[in-house]
N, C-alpha and C positions, 0 to 999 in steps of 0.2 A: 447728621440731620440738623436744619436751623432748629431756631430754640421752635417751644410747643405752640407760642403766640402764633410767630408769622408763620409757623406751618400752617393752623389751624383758621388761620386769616386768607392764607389763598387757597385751602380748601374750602371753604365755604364761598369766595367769589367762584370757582369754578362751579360750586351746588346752581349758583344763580344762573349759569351758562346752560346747566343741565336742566331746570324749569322743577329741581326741587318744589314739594308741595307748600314748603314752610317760606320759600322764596316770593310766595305769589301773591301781589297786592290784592287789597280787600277789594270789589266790583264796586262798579257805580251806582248799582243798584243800593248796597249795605251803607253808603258815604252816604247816600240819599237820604237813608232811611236814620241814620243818626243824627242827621242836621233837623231830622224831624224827632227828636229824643225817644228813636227805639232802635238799640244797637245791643248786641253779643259780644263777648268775646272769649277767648279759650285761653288757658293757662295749660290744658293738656291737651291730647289728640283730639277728643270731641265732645267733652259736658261744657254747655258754658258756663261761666262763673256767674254765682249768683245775684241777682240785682242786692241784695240787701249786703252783701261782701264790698261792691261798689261805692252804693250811697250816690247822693249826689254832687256829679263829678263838674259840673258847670265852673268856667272861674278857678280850677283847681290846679294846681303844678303837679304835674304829674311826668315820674320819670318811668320812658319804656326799657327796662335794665337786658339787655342781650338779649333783643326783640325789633331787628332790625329785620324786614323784607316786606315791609306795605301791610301790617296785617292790623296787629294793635293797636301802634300808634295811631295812625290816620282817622280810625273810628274812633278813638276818643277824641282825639284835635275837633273831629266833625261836630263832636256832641256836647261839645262847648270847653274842652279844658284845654291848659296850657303845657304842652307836650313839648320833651325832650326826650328823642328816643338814642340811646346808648348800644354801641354793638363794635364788636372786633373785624366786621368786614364791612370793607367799603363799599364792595358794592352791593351789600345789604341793605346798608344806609340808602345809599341812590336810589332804591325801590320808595323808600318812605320818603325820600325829599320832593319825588316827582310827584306824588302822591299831595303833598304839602302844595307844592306849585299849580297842580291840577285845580287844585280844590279849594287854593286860596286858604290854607287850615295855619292857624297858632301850631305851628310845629318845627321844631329845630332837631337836628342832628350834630350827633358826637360820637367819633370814633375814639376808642379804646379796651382797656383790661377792664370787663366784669370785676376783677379783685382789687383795684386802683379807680376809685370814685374821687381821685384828690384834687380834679378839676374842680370838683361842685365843694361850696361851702356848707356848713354844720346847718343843720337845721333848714335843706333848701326846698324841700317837695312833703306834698299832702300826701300822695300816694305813689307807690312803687309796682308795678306790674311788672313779674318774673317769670315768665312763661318758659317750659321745658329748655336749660340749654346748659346748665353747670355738670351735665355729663360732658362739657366739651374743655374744663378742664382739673388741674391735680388735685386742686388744695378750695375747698369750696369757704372753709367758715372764712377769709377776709368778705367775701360776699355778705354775709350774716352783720359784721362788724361795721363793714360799711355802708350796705343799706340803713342799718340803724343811726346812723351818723349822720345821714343827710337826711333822713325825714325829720320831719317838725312833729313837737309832742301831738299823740292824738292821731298819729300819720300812722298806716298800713301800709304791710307787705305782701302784694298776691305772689305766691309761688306755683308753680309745678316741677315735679322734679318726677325722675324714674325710680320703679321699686327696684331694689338693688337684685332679686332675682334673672332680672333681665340681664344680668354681665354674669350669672354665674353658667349659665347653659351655654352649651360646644352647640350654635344654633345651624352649622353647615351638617351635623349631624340628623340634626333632628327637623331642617328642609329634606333631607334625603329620605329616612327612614320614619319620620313623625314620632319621632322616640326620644323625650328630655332626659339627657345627660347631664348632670352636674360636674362640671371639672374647675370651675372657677372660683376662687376665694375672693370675701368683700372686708378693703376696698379692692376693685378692678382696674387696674389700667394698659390699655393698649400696647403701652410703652415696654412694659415689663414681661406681657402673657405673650406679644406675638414673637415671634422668631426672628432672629436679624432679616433673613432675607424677605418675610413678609412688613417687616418695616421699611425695606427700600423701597418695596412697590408700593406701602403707602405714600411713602414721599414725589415718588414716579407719578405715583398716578394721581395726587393730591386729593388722596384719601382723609375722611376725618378721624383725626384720635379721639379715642372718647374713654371716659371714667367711671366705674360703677361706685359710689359711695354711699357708704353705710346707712342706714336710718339715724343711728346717732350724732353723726354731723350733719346728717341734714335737717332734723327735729332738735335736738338739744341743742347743737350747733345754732338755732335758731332762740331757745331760752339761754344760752351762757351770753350771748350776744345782750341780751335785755328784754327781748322780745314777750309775750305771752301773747299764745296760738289761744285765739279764738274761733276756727275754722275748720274742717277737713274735708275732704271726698277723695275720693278713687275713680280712677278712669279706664278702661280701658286701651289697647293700643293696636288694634287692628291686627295681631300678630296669631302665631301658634299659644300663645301660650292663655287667651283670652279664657278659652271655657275652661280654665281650670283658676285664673282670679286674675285681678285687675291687677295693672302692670304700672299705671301714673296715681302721683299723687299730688293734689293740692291742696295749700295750707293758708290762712289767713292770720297772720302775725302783727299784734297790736304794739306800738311805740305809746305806754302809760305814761302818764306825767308824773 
């Protein structure tokens, strides 16, 4: 297999080929309405993130950290800040650059590694929006280490991330029979649980890999870094496992001086 980058980089271009939901730029309608200062945005499947977690974003550098397909970024660019949105596929990126060019918006794009911020200099963004996407690879705390590094003291981190029960259930069992199985240990990775021959067809088919990681590198992971979490909620995820608890979680992580 190539390494887990460029796999997981032409799988997600091909998500965009397939009209994926998380692919799909914010409507004209939403752009409208943020150039008029009333916009949303999600860090998970669907609560949105609180206005008082935001603040006012006007004027602000603000990086979108592996949140490339027309969704975040753009609605903030609209609603007055200075957007750089960050992502491992390229043509995730292209959804927000057209988006940028549409709308005439402060917004740049830059591809690379979520865990490799060493383009951007120490102290370079007010605010960091990290919506759902470090299940897409092995090792999350450089994520942690490096968000902290490039915001400015006083700077925030929105996160969403998955509750790690979502990798421990056999879920082809339990579409079938409606019945949760636990057969998976946390951390999870794709790499290690599926079988050779369902790893060739992910590469066949440009399937994504994906990682279940613990609560403790995703939460401590987040105070060993520097951080204190000032924030929380739970989200739901439109799946089987909803009426028995919520399956996302977001966090708001303060950079103290």
């Amino acid at each position: 297999m190539t390494n887990l980058l460029e796999h997981n980089r032409a799988a997600w271009n091909e998500e965009v080929k397939k009209g994926n939901q998380w692919t799909i730029p914010s409507s004209r309608e939403d752009i409208k309405k943020a150039i008029n200062g009333r916009f949303q945005i999600v860090l998970t499947p669907f609560k949105p993130v609180p206005e008082e977690w935001m603040g006012d974003i006007k004027g602000k550098n603000i990086l979108c950290l592996a949140s490339g397909g027309g969704q975040q970024g753009p609605i903030l660019a609209a609603a007055g800040a200075k957007v750089t949105v960050f992502d491992n596929s390229d043509q995730q990126l292209i959804r927000d650059q057209d988006a940028a060019n549409e709308y005439d918006l402060d917004l740049k794009t830059v591809q690379g590694n979520m865990q490799d911020l060493s383009c951007f200099p120490d102290l370079s963004f007010d605010l960091i929006i990290h919506p759902v996407s470090n299940c897409f690879i092995d090792d999350i705390l450089p994520v942690w280490k490096e968000s902290y590094r490039v915001l400015k003291v006083n700077g925030k981190l929105l996160s969403g991330f998955c509750n790690p029960i979502m990798y421990m259930i056999d879920w082809k069992k339990a579409e079938k029979s409606n019945r949760y199985q636990l057969v998976h240990a946390i951390p999870y990775s794709d790499l290690k649980s599926l079988t050779p021959k369902m790893i060739r067809k992910y590469v066949k088919e440009k399937s994504v890999f994906e990682f279940g990681h613990s609560l403790t590198d995703q939460i401590q992971g987040q105070l060993d870094a520097g951080f204190v979490l000032t924030g929380f909620y739970e989200d739901k995820g439109g799946d089987l496992l909803d009426k028995f608890t919520d399956t996302f979680v977001a966090t708001n992580a303060l950079k103290m001086g």
